[in-house]
ZADO-1210 file (C-alpha; in nm, 4 decimals, padded with zeros to 6 digits):
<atoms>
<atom x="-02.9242" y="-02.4709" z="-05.2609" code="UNK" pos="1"/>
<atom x="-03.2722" y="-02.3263" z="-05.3973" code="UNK" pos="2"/>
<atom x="-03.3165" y="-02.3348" z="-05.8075" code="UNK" pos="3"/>
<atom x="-03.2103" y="-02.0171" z="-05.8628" code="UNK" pos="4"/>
<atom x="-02.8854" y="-02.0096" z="-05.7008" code="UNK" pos="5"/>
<atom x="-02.8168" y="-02.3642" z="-05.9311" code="UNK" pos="6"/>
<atom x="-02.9584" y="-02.1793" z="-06.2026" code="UNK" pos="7"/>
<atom x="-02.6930" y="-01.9027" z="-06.1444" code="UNK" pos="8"/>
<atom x="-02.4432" y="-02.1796" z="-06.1127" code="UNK" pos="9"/>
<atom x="-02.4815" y="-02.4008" z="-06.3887" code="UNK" pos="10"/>
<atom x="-02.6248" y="-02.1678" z="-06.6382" code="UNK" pos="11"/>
<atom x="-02.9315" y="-02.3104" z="-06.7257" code="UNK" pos="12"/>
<atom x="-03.2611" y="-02.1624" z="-06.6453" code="UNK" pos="13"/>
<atom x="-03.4831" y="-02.2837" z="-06.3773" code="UNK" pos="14"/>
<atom x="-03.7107" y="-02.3727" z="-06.6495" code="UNK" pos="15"/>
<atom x="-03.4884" y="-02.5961" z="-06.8139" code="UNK" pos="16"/>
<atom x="-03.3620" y="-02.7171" z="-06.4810" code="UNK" pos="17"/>
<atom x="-03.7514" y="-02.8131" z="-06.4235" code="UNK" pos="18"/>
<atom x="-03.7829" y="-02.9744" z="-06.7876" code="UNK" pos="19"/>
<atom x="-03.4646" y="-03.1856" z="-06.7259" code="UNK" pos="20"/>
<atom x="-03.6471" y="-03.3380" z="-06.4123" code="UNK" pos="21"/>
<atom x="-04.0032" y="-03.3538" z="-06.5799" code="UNK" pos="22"/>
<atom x="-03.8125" y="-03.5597" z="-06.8687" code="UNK" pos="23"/>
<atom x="-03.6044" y="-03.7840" z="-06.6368" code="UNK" pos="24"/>
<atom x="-03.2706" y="-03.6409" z="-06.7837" code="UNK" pos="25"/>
<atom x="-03.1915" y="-03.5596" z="-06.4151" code="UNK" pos="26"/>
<atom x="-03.3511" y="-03.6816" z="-06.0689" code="UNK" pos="27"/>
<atom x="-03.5615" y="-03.4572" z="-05.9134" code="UNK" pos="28"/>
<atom x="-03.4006" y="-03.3103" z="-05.6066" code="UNK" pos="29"/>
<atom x="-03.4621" y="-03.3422" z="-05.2188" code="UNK" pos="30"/>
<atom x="-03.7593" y="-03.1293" z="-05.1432" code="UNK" pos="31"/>
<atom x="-03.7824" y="-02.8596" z="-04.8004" code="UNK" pos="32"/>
<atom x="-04.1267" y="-02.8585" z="-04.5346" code="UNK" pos="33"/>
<atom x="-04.2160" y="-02.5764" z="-04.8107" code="UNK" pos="34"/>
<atom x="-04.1973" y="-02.8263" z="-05.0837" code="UNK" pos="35"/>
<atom x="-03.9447" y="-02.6536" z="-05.2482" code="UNK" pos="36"/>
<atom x="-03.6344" y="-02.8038" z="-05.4226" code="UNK" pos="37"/>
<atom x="-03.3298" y="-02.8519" z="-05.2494" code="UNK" pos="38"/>
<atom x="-03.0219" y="-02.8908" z="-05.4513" code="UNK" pos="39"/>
<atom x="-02.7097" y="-03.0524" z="-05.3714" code="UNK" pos="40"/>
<atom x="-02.3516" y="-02.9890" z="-05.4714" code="UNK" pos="41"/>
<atom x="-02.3994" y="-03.3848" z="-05.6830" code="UNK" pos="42"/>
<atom x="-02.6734" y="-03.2609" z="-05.8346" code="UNK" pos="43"/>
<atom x="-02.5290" y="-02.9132" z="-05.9464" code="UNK" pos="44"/>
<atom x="-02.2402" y="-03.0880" z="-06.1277" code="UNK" pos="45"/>
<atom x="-02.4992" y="-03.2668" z="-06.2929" code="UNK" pos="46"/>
<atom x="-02.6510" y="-02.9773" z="-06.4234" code="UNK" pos="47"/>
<atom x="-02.3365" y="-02.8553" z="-06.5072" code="UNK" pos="48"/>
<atom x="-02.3145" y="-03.1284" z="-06.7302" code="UNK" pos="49"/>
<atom x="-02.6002" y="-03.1078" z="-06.9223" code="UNK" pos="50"/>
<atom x="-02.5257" y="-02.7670" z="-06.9856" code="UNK" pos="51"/>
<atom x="-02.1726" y="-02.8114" z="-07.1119" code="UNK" pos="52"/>
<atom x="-02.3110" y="-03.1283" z="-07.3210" code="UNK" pos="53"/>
<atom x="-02.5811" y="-02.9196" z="-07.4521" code="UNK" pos="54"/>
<atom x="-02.3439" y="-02.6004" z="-07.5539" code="UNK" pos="55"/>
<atom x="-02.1636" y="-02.8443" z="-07.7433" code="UNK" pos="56"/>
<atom x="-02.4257" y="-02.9912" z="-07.9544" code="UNK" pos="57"/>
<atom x="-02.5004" y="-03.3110" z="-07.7817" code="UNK" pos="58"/>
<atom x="-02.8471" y="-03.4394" z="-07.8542" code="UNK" pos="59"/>
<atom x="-03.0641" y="-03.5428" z="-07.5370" code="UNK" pos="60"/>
<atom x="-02.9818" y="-03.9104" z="-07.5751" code="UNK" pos="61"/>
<atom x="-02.5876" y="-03.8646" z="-07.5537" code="UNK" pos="62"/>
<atom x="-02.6681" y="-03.6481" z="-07.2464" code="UNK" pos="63"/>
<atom x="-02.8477" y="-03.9545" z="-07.0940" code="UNK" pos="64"/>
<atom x="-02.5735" y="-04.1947" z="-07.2197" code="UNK" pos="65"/>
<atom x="-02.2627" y="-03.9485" z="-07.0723" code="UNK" pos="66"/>
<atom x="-02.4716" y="-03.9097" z="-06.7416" code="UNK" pos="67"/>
<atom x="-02.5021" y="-04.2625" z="-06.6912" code="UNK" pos="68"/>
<atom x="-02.1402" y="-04.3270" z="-06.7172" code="UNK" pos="69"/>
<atom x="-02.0767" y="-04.0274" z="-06.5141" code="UNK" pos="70"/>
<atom x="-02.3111" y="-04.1312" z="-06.2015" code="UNK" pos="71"/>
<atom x="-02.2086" y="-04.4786" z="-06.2077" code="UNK" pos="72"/>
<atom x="-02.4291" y="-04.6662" z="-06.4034" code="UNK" pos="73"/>
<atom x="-02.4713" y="-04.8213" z="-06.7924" code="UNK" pos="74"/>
<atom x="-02.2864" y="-05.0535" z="-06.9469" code="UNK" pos="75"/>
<atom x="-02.0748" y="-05.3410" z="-06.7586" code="UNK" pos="76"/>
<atom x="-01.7653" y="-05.2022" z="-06.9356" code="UNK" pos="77"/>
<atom x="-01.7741" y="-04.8452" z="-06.8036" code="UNK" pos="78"/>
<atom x="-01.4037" y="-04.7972" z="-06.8932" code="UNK" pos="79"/>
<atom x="-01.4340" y="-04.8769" z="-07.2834" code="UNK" pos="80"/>
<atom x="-01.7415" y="-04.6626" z="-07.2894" code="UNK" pos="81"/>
<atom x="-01.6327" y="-04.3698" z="-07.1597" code="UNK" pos="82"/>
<atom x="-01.2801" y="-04.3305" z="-07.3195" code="UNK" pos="83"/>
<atom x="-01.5214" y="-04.4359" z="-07.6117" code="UNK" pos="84"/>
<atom x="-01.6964" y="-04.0949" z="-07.5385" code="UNK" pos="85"/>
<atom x="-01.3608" y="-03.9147" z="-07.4276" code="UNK" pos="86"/>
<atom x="-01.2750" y="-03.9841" z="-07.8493" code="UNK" pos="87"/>
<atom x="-01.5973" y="-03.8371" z="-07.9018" code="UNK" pos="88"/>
<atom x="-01.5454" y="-03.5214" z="-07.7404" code="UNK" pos="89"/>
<atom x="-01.1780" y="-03.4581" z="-07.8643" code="UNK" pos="90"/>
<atom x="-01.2979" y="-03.4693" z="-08.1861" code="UNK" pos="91"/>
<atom x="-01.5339" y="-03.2321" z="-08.1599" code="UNK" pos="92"/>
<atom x="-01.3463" y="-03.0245" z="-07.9868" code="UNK" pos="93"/>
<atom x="-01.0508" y="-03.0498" z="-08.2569" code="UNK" pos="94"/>
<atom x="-01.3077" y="-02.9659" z="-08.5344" code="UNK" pos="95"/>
<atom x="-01.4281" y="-02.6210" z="-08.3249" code="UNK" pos="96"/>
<atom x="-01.0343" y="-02.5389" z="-08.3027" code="UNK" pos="97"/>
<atom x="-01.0346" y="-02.5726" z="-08.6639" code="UNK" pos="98"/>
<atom x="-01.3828" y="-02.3560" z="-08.7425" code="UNK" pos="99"/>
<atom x="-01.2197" y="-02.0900" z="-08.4552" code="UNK" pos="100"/>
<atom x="-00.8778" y="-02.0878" z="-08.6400" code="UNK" pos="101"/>
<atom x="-01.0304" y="-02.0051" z="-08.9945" code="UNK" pos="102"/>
<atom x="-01.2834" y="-01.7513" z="-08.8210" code="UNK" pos="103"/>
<atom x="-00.9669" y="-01.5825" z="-08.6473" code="UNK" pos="104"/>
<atom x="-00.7644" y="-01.5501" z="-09.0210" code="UNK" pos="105"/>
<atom x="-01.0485" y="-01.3454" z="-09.1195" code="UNK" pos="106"/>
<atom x="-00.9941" y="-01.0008" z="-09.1898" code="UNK" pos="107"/>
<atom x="-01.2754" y="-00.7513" z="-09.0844" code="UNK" pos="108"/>
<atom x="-01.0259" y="-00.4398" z="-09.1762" code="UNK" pos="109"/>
</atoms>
C-alpha cells in the first residue's frame, strides 16, 4: 500500500505518518525500486493505533509504551502491563461516557 491509501485508512495524514517514522514512534516501512514507501497491512494497524491513542488524549510516550506491548516487546511481564493499560483505557473511556451523558441532558430548545 502507498502513503496515501494508509493515510485514507488510518486517518492520519501522510505528514504525520512521515513524522511518526522521522521520530521513531513507528518503523519506517519497506521501500519500492522508486524509493517509495510500501506499507503493509502490520504496519497500517499500527497507524491505526496511534491514531486512536492520539484521539483519545494519549501523550507520545504512552503511544510508545502501548505499541511496545502491542508488537511484542517491553517489559518481561507483558500480561500485568497491558491489563495495567486495559484499566487505563476503561477509565477514560468511563469518564467520556460521563462528559457525553451531561452534554446529551442539555437542552438547546
Amino acid at each position: 500500500m502507498n502513503i496515501a491509501h494508509v493515510s485514507e485508512q488510518s486517518g492520519l495524514s501522510a505528514r504525520m505518518i512521515r513524522h511518526y517514522e522521522a521520530i521513531g514512534l513507528v518503523p519506517q516501512p519497506e521501500r519500492s525500486e522508486g524509493n517509495y514507501r510500501e506499507y503493509d497491512e502490520t504496519d497500517l494497524e499500527r497507524l491505526k493505533v496511534v491514531a486512536a491513542a492520539r484521539t483519545a488524549g494519549f501523550g507520545m510516550d504512552d503511544i510508545r509504551q502501548i505499541l511496545a506491548l502491542w508488537s511484542g516487546a517491553g517489559d518481561q511481564d507483558r500480561t500485568a502491563t497491558a491489563a495495567s493499560w486495559m484499566d487505563v483505557v476503561a477509565a477514560r473511556q468511563r469518564a467520556l461516557d460521563t462528559v457525553r451523558q451531561a452534554l446529551s441532558k442539555l437542552d438547546f430548545g
